[in-house]
C-alpha positions in Angstrom: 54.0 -70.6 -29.7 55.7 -67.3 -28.8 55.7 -66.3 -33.1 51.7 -66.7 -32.9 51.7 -64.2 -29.5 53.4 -62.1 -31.3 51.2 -62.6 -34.8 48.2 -62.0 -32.5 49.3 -58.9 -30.8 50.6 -57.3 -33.9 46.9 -58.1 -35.0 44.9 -56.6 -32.2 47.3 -53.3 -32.6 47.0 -53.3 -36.2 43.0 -53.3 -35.6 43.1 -50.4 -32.6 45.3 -48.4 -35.1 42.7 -48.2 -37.9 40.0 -47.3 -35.7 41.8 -44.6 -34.8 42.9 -43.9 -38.3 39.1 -43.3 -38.8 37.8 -41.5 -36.1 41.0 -39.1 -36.4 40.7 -39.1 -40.6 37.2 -36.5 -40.7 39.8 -33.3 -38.7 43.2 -34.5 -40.6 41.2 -33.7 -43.9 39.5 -30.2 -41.8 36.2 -31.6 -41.5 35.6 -32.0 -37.9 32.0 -33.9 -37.1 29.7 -31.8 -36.0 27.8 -34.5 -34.1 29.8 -34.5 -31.6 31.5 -31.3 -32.1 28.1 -29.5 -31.0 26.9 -31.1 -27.9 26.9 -28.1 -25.8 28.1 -28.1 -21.8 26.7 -25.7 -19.5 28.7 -24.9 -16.8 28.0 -22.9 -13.3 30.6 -22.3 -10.7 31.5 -18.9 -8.5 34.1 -16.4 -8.7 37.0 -16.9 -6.9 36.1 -14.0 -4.2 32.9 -15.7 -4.1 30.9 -12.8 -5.0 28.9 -14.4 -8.1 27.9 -17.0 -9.9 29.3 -17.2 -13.2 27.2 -18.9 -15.5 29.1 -20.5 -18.7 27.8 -21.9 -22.0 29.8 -23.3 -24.9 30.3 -26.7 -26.6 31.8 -29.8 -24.7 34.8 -30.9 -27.1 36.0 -27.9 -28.7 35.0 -24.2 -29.9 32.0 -24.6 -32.2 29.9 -21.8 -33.7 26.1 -22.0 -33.1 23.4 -20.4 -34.9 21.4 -19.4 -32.0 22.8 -19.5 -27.9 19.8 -17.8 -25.6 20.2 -17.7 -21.7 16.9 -16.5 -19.8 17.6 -16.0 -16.5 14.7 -15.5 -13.3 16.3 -14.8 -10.1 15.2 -13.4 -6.4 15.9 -10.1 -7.3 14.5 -8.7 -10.4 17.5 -6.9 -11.8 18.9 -10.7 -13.0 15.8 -11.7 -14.9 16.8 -11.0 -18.9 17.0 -12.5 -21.4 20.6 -12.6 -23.5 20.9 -13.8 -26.8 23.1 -14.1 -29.5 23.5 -15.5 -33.1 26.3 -17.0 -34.6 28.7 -17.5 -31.8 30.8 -20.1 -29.9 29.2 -19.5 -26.4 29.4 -16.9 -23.8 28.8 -16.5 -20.3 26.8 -14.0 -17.4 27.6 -13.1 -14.0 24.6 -13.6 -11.8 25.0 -11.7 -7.7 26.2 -14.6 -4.9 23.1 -13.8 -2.8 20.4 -14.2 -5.8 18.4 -17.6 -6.1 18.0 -18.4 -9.8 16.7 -20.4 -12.6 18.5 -20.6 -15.6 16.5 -21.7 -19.1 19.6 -22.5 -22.1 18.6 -23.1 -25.7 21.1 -23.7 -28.7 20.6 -24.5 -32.4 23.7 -26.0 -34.2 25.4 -24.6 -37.2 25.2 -26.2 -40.2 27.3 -25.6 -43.2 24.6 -26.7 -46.1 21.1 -25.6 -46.4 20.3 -29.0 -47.2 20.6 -30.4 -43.5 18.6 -30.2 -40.4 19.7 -28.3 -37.2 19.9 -29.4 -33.8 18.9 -27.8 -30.8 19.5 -28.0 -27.5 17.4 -27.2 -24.3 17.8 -27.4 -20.3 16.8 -25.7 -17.1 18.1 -24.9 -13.8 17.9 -23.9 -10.6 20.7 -22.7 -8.7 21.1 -21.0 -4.9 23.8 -20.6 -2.6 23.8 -21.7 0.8 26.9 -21.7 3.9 27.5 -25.5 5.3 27.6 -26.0 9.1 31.9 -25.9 8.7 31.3 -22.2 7.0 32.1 -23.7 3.3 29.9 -22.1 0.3 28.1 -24.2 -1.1 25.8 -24.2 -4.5 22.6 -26.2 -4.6 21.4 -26.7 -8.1 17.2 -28.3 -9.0 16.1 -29.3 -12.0 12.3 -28.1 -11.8 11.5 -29.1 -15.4 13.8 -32.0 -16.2 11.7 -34.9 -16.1 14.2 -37.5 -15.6 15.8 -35.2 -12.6 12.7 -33.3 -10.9 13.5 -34.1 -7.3 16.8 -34.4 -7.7 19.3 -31.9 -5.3 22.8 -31.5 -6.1 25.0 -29.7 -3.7 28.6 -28.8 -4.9 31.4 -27.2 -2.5 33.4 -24.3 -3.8 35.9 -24.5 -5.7 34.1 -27.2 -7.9 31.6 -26.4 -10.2 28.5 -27.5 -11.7 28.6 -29.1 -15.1 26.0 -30.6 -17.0 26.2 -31.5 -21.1 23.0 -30.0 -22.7 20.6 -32.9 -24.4 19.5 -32.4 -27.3 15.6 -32.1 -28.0 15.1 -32.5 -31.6 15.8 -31.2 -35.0 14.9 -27.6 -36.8 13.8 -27.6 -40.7 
């Protein structure tokens, strides 16, 4: 009895072993999969003094090179509406003023190494503000305007935490 425990544990390890053996196989040979390698994460929090928003974009696993990143920005005051944009980089981020309501519009297109393959890209928008709580906390209040699946939906997150959302993506590029 206690042979075939051990017969079936040695099994069940043996199994969990070679999965991991494959997922791990693609980056021992240096080819990492881009799949998941290029989801991008957007990221919004506020300085530590409290005086802006920092606005981050890059990918969600590790450092991965896009083709195109482009952040348009519409705010309260008209010195934060631009439009930055650049090609062939791993992400980058923008300070946007503490007092300055916002909207923030992010489109990527993945890297690919052949010319063969389609390209990804990958689109969201936001709406961010800041507001003071009743126990004098700062507090960021982010909409989602156009996102269909989130369009009255409010999220309120107390400094120090900040807002993170993956990017979806929306289709493919020739």
């Amino acid at each position: 009895m206690e042979r075939e425990v051990w017969i079936r544990g040695a099994m069940v390890l043996s199994i969990l072993a070679l999965m991991v053996l494959i997922l791990i196989t693609p980056s021992l040979l240096g080819r990492t999969s881009t799949e998941l390698a290029s989801v991008p994460l957007l990221t919004i929090g506020m300085s530590r003094n409290e005086s802006a928003f920092i606005v981050n974009l890059g990918a969600v696993v590790q450092a991965y090179q896009y083709d195109i990143v482009r952040m348009t920005l519409n705010g309260s005051d008209p010195s934060v509406n631009r439009t930055y944009e650049e090609r062939d980089t791993f992400g980058f981020h923008v300070w946007v003023p503490e007092n300055v309501s916002f909207s923030v519009h992010v489109y990527l297109v993945d890297h690919v190494g052949r010319a063969d393959q389609r390209r990804n890209y990958f689109e969201y928008n936001v709406s961010a503000r800041r507001e003071t709580d009743s126990q004098d906390r700062t507090v960021m209040v982010f909409t989602f305007p156009f996102e269909k699946d989130k369009k009255d939906t409010v999220v309120r997150i107390t400094r120090p935490e900040n807002f993170t959302q993956v990017i979806p993506p929306r289709g493919t590029l020739p």
